[in-house]
mmCIF file of the N, C-alpha and C atoms, coordinates in Angstrom:
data_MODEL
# 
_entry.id   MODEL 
# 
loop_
_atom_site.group_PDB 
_atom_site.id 
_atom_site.type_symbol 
_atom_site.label_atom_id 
_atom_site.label_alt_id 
_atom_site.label_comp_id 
_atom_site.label_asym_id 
_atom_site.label_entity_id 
_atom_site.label_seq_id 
_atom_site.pdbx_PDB_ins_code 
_atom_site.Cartn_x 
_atom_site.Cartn_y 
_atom_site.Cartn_z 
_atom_site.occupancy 
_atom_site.B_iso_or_equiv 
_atom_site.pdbx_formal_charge 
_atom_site.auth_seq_id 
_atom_site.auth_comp_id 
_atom_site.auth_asym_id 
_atom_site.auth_atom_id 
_atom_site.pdbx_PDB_model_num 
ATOM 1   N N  . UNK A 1 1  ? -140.608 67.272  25.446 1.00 0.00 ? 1  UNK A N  1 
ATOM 2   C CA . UNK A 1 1  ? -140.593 68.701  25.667 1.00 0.00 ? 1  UNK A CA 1 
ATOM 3   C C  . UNK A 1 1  ? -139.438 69.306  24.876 1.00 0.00 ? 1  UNK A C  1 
ATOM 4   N N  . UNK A 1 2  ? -139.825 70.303  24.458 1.00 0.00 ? 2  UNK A N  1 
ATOM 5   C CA . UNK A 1 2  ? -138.602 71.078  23.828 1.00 0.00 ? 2  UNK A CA 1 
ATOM 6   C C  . UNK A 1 2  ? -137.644 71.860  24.305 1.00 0.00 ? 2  UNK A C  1 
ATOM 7   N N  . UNK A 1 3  ? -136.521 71.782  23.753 1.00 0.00 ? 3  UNK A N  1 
ATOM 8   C CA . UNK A 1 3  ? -134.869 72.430  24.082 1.00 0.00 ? 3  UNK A CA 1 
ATOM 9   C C  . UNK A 1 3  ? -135.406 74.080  24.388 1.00 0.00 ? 3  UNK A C  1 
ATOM 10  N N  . UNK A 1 4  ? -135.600 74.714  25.074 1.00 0.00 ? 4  UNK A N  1 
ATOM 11  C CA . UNK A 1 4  ? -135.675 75.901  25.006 1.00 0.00 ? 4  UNK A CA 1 
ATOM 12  C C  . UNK A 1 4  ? -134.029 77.067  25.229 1.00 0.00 ? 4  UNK A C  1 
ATOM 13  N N  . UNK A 1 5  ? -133.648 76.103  25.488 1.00 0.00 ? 5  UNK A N  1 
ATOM 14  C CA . UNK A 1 5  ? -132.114 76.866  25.260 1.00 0.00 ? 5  UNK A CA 1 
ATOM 15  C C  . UNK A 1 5  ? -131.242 77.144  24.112 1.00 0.00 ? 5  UNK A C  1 
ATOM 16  N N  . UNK A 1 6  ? -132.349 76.702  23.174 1.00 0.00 ? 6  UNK A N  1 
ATOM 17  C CA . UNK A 1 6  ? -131.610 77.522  22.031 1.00 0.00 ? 6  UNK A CA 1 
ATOM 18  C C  . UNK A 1 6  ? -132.722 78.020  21.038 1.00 0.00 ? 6  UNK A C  1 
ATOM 19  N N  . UNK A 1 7  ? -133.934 78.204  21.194 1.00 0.00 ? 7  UNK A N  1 
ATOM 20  C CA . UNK A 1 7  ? -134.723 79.368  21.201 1.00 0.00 ? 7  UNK A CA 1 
ATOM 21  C C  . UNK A 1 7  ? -133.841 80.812  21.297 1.00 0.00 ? 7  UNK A C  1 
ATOM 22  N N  . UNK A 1 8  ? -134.335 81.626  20.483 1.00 0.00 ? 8  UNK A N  1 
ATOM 23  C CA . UNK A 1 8  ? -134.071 83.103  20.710 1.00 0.00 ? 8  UNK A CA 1 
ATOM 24  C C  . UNK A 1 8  ? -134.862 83.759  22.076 1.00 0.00 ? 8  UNK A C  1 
ATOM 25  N N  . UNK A 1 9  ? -134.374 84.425  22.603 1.00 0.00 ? 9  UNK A N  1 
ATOM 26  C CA . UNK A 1 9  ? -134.766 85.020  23.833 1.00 0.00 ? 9  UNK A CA 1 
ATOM 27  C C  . UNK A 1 9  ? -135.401 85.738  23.465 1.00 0.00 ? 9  UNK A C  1 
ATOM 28  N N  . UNK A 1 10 ? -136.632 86.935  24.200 1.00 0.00 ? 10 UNK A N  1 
ATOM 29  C CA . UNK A 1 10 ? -136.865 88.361  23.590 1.00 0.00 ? 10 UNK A CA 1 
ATOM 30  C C  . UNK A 1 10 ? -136.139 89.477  23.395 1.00 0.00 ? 10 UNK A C  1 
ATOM 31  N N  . UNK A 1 11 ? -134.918 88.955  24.451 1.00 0.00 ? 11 UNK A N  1 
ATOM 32  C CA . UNK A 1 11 ? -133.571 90.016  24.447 1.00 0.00 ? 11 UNK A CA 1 
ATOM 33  C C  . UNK A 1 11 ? -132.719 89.650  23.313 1.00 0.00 ? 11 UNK A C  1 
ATOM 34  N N  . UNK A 1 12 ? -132.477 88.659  22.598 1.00 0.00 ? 12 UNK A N  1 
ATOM 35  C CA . UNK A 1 12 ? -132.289 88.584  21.473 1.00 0.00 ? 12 UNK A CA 1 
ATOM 36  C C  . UNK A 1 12 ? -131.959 90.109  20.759 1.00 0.00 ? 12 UNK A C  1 
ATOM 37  N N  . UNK A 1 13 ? -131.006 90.228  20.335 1.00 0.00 ? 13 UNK A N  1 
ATOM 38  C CA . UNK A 1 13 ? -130.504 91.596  19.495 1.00 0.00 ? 13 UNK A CA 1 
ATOM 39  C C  . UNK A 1 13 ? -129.667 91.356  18.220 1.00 0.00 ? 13 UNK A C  1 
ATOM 40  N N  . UNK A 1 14 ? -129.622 92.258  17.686 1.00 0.00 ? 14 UNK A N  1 
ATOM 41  C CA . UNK A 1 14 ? -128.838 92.157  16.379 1.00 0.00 ? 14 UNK A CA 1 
ATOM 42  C C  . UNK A 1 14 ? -128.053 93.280  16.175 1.00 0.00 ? 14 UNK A C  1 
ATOM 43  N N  . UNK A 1 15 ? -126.894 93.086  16.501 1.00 0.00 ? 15 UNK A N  1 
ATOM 44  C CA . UNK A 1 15 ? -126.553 94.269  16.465 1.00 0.00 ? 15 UNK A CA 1 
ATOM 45  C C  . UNK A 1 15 ? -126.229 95.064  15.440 1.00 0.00 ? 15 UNK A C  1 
ATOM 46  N N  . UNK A 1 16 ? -125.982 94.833  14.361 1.00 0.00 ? 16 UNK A N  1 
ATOM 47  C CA . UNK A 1 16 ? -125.923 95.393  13.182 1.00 0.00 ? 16 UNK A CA 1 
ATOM 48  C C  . UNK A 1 16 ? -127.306 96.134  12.343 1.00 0.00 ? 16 UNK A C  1 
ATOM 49  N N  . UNK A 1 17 ? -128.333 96.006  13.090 1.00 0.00 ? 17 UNK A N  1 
ATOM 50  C CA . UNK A 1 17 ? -129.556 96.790  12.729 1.00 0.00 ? 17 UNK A CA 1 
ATOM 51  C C  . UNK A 1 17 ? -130.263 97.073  13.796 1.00 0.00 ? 17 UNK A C  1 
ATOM 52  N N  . UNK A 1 18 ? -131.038 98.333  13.287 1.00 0.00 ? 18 UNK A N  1 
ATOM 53  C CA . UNK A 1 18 ? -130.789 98.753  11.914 1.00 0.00 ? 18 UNK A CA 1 
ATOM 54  C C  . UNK A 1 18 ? -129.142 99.296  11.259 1.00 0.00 ? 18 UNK A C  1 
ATOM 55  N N  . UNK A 1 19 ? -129.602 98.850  9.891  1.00 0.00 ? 19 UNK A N  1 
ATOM 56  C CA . UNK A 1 19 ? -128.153 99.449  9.166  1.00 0.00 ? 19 UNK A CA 1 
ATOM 57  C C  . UNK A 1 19 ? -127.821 101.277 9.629  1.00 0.00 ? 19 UNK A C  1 
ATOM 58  N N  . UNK A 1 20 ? -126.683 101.789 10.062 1.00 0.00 ? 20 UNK A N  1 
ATOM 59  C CA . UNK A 1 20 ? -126.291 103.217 10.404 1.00 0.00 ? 20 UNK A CA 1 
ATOM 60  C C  . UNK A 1 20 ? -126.578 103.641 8.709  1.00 0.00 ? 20 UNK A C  1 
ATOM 61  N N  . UNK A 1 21 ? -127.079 104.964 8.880  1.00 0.00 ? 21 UNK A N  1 
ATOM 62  C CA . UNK A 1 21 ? -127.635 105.473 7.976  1.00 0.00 ? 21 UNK A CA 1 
ATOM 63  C C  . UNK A 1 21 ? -126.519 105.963 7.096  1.00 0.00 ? 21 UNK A C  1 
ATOM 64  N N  . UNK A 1 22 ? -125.001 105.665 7.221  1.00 0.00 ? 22 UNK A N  1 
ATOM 65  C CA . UNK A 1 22 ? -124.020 106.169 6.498  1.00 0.00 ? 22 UNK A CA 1 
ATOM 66  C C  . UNK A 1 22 ? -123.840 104.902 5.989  1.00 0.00 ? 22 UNK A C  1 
ATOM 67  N N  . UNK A 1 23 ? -124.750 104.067 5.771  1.00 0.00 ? 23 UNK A N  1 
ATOM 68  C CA . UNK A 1 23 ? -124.137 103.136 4.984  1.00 0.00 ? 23 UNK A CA 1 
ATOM 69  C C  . UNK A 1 23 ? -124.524 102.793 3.616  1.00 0.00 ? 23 UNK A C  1 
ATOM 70  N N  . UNK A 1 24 ? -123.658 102.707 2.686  1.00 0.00 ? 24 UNK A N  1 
ATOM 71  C CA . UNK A 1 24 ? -123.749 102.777 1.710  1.00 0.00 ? 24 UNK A CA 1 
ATOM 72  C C  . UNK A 1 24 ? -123.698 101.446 0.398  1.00 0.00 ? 24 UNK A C  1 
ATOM 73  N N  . UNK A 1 25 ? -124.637 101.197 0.215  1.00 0.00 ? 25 UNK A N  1 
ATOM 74  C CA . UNK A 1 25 ? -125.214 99.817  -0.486 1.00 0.00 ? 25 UNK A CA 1 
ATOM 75  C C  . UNK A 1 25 ? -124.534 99.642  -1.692 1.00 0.00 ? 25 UNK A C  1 
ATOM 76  N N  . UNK A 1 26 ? -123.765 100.877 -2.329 1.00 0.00 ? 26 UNK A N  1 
ATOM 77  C CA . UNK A 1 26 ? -123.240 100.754 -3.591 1.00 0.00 ? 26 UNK A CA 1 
ATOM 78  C C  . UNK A 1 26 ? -121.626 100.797 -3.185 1.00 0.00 ? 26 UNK A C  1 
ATOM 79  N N  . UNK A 1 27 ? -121.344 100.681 -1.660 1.00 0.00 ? 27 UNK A N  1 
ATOM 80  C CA . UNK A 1 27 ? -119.942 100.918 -1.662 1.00 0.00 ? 27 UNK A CA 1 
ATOM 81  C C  . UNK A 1 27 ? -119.192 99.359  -0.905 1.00 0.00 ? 27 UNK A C  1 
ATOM 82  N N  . UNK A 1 28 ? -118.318 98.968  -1.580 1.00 0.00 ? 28 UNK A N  1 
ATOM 83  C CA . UNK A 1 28 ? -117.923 97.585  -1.074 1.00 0.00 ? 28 UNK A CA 1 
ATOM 84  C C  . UNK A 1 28 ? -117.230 97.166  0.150  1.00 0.00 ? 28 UNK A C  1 
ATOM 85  N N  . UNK A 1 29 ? -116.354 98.258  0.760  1.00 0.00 ? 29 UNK A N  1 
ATOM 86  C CA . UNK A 1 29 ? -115.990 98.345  1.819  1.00 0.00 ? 29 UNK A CA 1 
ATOM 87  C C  . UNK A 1 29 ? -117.035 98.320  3.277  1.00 0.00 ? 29 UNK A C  1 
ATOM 88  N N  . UNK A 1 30 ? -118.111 99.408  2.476  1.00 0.00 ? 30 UNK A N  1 
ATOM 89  C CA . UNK A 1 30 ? -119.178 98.838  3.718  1.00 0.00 ? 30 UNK A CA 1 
ATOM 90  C C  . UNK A 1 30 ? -119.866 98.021  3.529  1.00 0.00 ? 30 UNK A C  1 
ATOM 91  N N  . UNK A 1 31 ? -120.091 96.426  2.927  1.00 0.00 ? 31 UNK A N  1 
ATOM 92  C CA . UNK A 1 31 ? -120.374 95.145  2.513  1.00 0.00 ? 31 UNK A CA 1 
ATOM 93  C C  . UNK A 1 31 ? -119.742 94.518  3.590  1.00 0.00 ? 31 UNK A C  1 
ATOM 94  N N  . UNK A 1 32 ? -118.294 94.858  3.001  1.00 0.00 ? 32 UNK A N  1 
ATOM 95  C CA . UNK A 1 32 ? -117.058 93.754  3.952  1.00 0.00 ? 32 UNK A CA 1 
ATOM 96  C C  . UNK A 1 32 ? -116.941 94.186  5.391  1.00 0.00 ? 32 UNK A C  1 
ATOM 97  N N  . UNK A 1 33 ? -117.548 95.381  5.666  1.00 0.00 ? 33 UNK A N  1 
ATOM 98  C CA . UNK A 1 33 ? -117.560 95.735  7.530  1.00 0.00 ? 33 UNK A CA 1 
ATOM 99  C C  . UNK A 1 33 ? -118.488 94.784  7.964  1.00 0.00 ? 33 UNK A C  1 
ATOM 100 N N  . UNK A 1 34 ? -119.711 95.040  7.037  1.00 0.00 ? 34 UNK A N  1 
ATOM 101 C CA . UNK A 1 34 ? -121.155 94.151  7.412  1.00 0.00 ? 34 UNK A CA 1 
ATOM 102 C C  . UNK A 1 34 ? -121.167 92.985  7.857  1.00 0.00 ? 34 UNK A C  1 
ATOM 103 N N  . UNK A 1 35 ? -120.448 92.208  6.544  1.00 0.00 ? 35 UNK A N  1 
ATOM 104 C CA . UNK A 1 35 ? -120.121 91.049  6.729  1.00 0.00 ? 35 UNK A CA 1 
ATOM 105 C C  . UNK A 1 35 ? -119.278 90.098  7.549  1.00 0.00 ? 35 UNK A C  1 
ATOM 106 N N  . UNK A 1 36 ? -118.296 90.913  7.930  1.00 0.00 ? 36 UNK A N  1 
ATOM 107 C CA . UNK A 1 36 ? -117.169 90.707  9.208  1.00 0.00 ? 36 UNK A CA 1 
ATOM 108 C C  . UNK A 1 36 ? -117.936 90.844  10.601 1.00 0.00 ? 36 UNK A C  1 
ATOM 109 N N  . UNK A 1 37 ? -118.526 92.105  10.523 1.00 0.00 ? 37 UNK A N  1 
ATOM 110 C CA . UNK A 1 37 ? -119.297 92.328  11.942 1.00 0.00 ? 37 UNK A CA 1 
ATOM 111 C C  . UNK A 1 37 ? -120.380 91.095  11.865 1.00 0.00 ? 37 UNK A C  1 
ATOM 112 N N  . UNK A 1 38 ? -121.484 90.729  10.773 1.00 0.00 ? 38 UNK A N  1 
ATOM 113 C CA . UNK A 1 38 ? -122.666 89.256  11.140 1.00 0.00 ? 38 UNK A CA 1 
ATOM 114 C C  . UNK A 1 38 ? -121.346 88.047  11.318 1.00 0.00 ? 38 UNK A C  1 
ATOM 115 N N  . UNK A 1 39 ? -120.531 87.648  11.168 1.00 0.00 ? 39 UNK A N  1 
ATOM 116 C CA . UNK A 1 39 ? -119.518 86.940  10.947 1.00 0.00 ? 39 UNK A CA 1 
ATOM 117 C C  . UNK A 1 39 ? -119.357 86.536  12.581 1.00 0.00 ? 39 UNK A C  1 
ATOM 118 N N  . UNK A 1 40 ? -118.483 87.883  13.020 1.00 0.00 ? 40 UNK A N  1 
ATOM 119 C CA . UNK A 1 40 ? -118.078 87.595  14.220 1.00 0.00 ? 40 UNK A CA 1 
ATOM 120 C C  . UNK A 1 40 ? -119.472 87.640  15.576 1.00 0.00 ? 40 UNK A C  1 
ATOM 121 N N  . UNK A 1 41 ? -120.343 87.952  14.889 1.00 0.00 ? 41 UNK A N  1 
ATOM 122 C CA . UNK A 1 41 ? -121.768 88.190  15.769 1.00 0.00 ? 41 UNK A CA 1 
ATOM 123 C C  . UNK A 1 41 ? -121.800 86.610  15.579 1.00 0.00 ? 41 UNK A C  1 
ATOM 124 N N  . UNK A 1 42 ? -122.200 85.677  14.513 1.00 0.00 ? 42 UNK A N  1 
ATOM 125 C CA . UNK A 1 42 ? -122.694 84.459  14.792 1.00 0.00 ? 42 UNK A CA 1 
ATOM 126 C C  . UNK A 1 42 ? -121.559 83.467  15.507 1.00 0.00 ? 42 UNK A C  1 
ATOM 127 N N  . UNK A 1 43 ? -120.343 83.407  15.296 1.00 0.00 ? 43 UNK A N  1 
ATOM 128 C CA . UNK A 1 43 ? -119.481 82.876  16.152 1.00 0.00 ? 43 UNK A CA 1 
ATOM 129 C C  . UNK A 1 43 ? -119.036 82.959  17.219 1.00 0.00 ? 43 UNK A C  1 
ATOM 130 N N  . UNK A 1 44 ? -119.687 84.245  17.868 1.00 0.00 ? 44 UNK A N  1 
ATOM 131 C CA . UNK A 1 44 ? -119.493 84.850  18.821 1.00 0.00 ? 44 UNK A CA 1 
ATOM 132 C C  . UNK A 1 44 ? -120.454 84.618  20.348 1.00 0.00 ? 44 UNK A C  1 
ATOM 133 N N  . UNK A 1 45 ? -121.832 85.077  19.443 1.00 0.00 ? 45 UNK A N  1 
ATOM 134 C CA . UNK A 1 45 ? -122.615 85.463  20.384 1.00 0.00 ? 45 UNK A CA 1 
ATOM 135 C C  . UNK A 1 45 ? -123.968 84.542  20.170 1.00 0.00 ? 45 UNK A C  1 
ATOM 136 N N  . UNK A 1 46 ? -123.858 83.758  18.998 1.00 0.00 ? 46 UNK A N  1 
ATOM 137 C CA . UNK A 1 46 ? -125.489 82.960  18.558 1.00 0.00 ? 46 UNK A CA 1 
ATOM 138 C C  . UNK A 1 46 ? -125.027 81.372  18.652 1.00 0.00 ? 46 UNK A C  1 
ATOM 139 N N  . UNK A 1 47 ? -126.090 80.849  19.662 1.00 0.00 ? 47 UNK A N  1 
ATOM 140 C CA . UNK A 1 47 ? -126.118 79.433  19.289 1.00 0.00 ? 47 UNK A CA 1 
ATOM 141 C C  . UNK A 1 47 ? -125.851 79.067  17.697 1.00 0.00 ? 47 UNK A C  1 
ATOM 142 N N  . UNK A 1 48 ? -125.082 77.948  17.597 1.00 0.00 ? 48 UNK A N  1 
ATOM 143 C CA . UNK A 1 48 ? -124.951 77.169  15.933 1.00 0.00 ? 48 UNK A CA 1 
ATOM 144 C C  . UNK A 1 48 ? -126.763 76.699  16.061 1.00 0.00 ? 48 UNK A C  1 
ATOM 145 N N  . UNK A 1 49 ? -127.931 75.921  16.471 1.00 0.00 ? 49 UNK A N  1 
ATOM 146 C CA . UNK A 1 49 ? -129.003 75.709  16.569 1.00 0.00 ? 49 UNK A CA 1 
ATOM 147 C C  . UNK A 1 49 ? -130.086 76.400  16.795 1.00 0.00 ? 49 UNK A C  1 
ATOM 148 N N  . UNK A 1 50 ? -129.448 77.357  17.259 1.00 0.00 ? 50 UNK A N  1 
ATOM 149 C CA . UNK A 1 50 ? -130.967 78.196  17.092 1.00 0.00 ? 50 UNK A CA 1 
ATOM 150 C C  . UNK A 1 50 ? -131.235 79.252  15.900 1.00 0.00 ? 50 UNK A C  1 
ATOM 151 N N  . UNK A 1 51 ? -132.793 79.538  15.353 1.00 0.00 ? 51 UNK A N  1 
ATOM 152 C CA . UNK A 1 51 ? -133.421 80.104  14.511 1.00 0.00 ? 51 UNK A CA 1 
ATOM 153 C C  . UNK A 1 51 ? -132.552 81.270  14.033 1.00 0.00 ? 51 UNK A C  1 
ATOM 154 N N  . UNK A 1 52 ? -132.394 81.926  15.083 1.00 0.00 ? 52 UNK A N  1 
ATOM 155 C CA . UNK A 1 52 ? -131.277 83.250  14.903 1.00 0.00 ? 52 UNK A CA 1 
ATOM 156 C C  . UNK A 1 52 ? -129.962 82.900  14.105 1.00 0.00 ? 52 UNK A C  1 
ATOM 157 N N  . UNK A 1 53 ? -129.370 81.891  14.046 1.00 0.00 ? 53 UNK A N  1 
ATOM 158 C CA . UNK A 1 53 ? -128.347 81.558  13.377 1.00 0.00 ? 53 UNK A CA 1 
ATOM 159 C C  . UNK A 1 53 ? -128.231 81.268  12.272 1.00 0.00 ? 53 UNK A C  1 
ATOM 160 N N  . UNK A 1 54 ? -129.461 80.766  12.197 1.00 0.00 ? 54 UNK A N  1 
ATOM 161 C CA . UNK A 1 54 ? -129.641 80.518  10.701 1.00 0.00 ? 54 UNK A CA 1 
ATOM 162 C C  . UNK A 1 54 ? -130.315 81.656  9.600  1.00 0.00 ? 54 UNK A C  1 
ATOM 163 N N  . UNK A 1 55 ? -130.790 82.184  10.226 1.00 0.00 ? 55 UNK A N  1 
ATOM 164 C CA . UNK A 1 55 ? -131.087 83.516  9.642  1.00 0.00 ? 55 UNK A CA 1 
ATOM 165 C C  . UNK A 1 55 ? -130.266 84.537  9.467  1.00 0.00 ? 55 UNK A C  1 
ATOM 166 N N  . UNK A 1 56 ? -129.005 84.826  10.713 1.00 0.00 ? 56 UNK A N  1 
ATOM 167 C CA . UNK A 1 56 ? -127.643 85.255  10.485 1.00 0.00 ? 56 UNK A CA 1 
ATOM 168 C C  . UNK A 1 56 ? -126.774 84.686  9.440  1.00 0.00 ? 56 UNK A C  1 
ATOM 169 N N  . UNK A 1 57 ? -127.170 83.326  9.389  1.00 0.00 ? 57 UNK A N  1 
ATOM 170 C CA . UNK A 1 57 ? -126.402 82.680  8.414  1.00 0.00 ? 57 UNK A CA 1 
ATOM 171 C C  . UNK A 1 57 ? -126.554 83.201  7.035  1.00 0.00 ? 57 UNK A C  1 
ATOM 172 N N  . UNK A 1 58 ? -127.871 83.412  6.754  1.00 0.00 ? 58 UNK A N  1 
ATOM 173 C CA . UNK A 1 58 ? -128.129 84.278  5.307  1.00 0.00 ? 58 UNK A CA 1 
ATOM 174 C C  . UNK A 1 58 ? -127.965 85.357  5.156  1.00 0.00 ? 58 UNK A C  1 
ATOM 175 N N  . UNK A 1 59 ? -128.184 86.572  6.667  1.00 0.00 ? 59 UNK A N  1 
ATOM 176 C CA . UNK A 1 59 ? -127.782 87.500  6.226  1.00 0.00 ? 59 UNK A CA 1 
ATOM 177 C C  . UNK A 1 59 ? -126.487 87.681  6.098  1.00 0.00 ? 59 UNK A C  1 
ATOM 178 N N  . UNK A 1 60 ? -125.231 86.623  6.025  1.00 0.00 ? 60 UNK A N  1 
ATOM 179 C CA . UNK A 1 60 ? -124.214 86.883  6.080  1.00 0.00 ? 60 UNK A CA 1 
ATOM 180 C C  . UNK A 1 60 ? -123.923 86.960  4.799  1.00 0.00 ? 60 UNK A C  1 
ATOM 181 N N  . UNK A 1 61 ? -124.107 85.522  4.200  1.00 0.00 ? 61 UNK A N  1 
ATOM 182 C CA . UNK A 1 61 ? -124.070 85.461  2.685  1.00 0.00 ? 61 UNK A CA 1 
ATOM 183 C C  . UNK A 1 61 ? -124.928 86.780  1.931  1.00 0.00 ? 61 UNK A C  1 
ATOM 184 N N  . UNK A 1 62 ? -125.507 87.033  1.831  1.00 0.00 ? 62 UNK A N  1 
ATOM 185 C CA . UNK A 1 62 ? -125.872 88.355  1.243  1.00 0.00 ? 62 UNK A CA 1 
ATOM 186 C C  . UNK A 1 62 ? -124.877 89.403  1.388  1.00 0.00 ? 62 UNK A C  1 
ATOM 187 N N  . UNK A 1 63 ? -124.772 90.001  2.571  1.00 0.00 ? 63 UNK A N  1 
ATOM 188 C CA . UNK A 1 63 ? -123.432 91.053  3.094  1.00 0.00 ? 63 UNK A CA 1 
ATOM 189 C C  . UNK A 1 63 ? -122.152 90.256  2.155  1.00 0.00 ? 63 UNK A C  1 
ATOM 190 N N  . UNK A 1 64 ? -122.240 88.699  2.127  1.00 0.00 ? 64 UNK A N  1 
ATOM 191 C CA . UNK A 1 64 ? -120.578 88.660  1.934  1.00 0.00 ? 64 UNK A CA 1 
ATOM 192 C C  . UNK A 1 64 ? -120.388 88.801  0.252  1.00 0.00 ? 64 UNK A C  1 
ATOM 193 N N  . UNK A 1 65 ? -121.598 88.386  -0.316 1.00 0.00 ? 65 UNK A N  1 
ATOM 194 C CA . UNK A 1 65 ? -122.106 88.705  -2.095 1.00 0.00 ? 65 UNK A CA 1 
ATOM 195 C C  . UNK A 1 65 ? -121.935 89.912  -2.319 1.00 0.00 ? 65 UNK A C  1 
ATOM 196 N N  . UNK A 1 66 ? -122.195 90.894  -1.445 1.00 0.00 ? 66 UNK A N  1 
ATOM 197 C CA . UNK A 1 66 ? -122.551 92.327  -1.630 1.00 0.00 ? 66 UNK A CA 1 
ATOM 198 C C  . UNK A 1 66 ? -120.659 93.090  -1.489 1.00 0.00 ? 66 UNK A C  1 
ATOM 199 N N  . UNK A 1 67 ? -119.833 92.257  -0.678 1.00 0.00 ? 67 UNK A N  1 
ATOM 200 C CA . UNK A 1 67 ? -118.767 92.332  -0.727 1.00 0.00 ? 67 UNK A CA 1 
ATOM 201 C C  . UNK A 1 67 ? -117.809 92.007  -1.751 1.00 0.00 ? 67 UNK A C  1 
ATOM 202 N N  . UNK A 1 68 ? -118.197 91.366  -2.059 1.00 0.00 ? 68 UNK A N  1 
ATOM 203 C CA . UNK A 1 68 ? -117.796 90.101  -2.802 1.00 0.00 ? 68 UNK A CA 1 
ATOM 204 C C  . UNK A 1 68 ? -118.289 89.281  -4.145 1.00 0.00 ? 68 UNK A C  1 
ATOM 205 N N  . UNK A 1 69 ? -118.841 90.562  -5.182 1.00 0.00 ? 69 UNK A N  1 
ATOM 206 C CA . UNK A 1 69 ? -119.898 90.115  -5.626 1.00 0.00 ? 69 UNK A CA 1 
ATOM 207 C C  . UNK A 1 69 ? -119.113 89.527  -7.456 1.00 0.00 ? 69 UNK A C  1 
ATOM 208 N N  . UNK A 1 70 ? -118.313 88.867  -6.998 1.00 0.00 ? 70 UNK A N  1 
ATOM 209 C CA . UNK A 1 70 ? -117.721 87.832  -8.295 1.00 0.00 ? 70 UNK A CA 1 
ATOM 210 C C  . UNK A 1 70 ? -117.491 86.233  -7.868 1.00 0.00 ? 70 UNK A C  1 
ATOM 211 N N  . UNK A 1 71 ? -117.799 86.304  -6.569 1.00 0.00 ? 71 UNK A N  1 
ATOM 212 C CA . UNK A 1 71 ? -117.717 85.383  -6.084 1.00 0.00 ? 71 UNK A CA 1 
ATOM 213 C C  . UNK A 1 71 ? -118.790 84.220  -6.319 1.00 0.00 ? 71 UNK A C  1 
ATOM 214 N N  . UNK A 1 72 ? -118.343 82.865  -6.841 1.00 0.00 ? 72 UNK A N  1 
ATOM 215 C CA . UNK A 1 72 ? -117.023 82.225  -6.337 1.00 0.00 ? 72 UNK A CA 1 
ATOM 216 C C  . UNK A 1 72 ? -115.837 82.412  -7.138 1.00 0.00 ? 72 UNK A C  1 
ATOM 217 N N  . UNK A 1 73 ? -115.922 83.417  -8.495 1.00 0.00 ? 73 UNK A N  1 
ATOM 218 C CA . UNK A 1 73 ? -114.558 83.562  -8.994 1.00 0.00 ? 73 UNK A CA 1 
ATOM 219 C C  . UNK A 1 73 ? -113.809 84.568  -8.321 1.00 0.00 ? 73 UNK A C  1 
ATOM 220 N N  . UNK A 1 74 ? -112.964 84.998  -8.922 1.00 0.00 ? 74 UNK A N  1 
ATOM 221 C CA . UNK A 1 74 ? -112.227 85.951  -8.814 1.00 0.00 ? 74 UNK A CA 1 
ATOM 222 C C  . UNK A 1 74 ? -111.312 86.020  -7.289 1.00 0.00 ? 74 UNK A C  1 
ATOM 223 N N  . UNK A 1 75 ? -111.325 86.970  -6.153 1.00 0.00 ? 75 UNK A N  1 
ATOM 224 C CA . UNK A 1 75 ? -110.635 87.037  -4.620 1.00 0.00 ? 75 UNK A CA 1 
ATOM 225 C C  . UNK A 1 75 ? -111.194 87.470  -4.063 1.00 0.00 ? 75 UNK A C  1 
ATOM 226 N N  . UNK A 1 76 ? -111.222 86.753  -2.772 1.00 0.00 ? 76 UNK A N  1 
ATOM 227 C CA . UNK A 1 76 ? -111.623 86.976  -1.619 1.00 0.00 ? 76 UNK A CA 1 
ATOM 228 C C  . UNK A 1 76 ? -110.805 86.232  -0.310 1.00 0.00 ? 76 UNK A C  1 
ATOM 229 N N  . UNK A 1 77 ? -111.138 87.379  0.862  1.00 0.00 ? 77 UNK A N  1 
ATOM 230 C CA . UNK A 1 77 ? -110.172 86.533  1.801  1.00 0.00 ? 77 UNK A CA 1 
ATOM 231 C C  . UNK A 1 77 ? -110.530 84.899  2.114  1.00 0.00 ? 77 UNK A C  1 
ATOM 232 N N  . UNK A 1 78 ? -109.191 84.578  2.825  1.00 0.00 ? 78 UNK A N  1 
ATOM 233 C CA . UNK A 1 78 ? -109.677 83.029  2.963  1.00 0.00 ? 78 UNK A CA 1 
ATOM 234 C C  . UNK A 1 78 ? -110.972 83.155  4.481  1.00 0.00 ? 78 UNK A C  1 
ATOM 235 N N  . UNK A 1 79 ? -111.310 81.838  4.547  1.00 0.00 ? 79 UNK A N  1 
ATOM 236 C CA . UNK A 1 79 ? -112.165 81.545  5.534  1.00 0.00 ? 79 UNK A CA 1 
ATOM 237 C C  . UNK A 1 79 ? -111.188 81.484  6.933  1.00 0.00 ? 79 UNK A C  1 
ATOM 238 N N  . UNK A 1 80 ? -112.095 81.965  7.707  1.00 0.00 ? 80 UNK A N  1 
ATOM 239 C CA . UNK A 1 80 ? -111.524 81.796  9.375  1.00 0.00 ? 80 UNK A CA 1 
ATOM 240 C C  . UNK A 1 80 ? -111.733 81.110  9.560  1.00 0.00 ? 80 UNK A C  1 
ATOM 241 N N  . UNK A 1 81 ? -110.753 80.172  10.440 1.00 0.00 ? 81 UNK A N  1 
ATOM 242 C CA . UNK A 1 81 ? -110.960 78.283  10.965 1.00 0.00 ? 81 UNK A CA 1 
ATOM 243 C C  . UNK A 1 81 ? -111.012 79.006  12.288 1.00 0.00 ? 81 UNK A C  1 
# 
């Protein structure tokens, strides 16, 4: 039988969407909010195993590219341990 405890619930939320309509795709500062806010959402509030996490997981990397978009050259903050 399967783990259902780390299944997404239907209450399952995201809180970062939809994106607030002041946000602005060409501006980098609101990248790095994005990305901080899915950041502390998956360490926070999402199983490491369930579906949701891993899908947070990409939308993070996207937000953090979109922040960050020389990366892996150039600066960026370090990683949170």
């Amino acid at each position: 039988m399967a783990d259902r405890s780390i299944a997404p619930s239907p209450d399952d939320s995201i809180p970062f969407l939809p994106l607030l309509p002041a946000f602005n795709s060409r501006n980098q500062e609101n990248w790095t909010s994005l990305s901080k806010e899915i950041e502390t959402w998956l360490v926070l509030d999402v199983h490491p195993e369930s579906p949701l996490w891993t899908w947070g997981h990409d939308a993070f990397w996207l937000a953090f590219i979109g922040a960050y978009p020389c990366f892996p050259r150039g600066t960026w903050p370090m990683w949170d341990s």
